[in-house]
N, C-alpha and C positions, 0 to 999 in steps of 0.2 A: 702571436698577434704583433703585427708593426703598424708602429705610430705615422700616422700620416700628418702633415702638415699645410694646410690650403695654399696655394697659389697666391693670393693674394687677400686681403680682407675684407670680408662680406660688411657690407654695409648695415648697421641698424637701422629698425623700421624709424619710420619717424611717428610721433604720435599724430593722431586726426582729431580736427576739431569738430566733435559729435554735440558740443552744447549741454552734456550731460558729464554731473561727474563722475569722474572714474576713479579704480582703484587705485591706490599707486602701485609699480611691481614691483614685488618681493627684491630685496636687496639680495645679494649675490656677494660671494667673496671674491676679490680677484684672483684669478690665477693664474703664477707663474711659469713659463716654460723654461727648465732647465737648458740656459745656454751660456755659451764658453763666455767668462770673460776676458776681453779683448786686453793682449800683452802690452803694458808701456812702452815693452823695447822691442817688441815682433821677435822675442826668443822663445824655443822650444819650454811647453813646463815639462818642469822634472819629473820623470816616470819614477822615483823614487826617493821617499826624503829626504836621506841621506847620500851621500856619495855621488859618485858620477853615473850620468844614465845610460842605461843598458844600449848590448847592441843596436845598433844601426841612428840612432838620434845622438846629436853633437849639441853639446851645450857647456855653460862655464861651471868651472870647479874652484866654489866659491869656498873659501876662508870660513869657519861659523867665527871666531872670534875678532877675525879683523876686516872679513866683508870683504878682501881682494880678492882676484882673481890667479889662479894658475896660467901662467904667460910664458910663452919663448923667450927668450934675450937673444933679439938681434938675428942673425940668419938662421934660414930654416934647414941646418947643415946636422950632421950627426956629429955630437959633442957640445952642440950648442946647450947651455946652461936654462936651467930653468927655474924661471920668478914666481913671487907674486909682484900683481900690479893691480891699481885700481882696474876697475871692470869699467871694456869700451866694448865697443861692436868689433875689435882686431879677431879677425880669424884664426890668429897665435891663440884665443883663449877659449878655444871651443871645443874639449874631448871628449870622446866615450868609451866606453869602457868592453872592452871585447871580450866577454864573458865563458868565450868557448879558448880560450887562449889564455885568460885573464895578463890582458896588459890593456895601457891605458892609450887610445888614440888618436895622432894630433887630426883636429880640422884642416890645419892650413897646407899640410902635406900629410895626407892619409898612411905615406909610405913609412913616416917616425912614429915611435911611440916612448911613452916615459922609459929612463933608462936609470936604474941603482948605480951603475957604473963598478958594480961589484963589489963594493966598498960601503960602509956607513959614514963614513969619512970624508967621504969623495963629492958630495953633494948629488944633486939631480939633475937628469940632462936629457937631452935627446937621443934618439941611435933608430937607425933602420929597421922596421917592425920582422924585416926577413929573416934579421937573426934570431927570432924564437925558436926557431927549428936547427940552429945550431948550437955549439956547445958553449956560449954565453946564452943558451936563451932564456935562463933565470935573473938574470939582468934587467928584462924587461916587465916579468910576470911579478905583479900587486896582486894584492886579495883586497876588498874592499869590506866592510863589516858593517852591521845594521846603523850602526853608529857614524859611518861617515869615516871612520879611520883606515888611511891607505896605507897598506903593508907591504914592504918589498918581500918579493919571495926569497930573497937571496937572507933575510934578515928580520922574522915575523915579528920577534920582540921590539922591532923598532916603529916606527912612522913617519912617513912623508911631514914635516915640519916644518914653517917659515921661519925666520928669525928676523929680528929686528932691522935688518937693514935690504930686507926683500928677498934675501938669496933660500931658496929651498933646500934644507939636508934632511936628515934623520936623526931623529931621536926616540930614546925607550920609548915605549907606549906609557903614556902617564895618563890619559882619560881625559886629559885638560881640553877644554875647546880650540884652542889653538891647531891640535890635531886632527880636529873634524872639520871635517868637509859637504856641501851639498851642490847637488846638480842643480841650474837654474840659473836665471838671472839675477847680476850683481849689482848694485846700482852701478848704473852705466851713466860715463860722463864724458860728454862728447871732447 
């Protein structure tokens, strides 16, 4: 059975003055029609609590402990480094996550995605999503976990991690918030 919805809305009767009195009607409960509610920032909701959303939807990879956003720094080149930054509408902070590949992919250039850089050391960065299919292409591949913790394939025991002065590296898997992550809107500040 599908739900239909009217066109537009039928007008109630109006009462008539018959001079006699009448019943009053039965009160009614109202009811609600489940409908979307409307985004403060006009971003995608998260198809999943945690973590970045699945194929084919772009949206931010917010911070659970410090509410920033996953951000390019500066051009949209392979090697470019990657932040947190407070969450804007910048298209550097919009990725998703390629579940048939599993690597993470920028909005602003579809063709980069998150890159390990091979290293734990090395920090986070950019690189050309083509080199999956070559012999770096664990460089690019995260696992993302119920919890919102993004794992370099190169490196499972570790995690995608901010530090205090913005720049993203890795560190062990500790559980701590700082290491999770959720798809969605961050407070955005223009």
């Amino acid at each position: 059975m599908t739900p239909t919805v009217p066109q537009s809305p039928t007008p109630s009767p109006t009462p008539s003055d018959t001079g006699s009195p009448s019943k009053p009607p039965a009160k009614e409960k109202p009811t609600r029609s489940p409908s979307p509610s409307p985004s403060r920032t006009g971003l995608p909701t998260p198809s999943l609590p945690y973590g970045p959303p699945l194929n084919g939807a772009y949206a931010q990879v917010v911070n659970i402990a410090s509410g920033l956003c996953l951000d390019i720094r500066g051009e949209l080149e392979k090697g470019t480094d990657v932040v947190t930054a407070t969450c804007s509408a910048r298209a550097t902070q919009r990725w998703r996550l390629d579940s048939h590949r599993n690597a993470l992919q920028s909005f602003a250039d579809p063709d980069l995605c998150l890159d390990s850089r091979g290293a734990t050391d090395d920090g986070v960065g950019i690189w050309e999503c083509d080199s999956l299919e070559g012999d770096n292409g664990e460089n690019l591949r995260f696992e993302v976990d119920s919890r919102g913790v993004i794992r370099p394939a190169i490196a499972p025991g570790h995690a995608v991690t901010p530090d205090a002065l913005g720049s993203v590296t890795f560190d062990e898997v500790s559980g701590r918030d700082g290491q999770r992550w959720r798809a969605g809107a961050g407070p955005v500040h223009a």
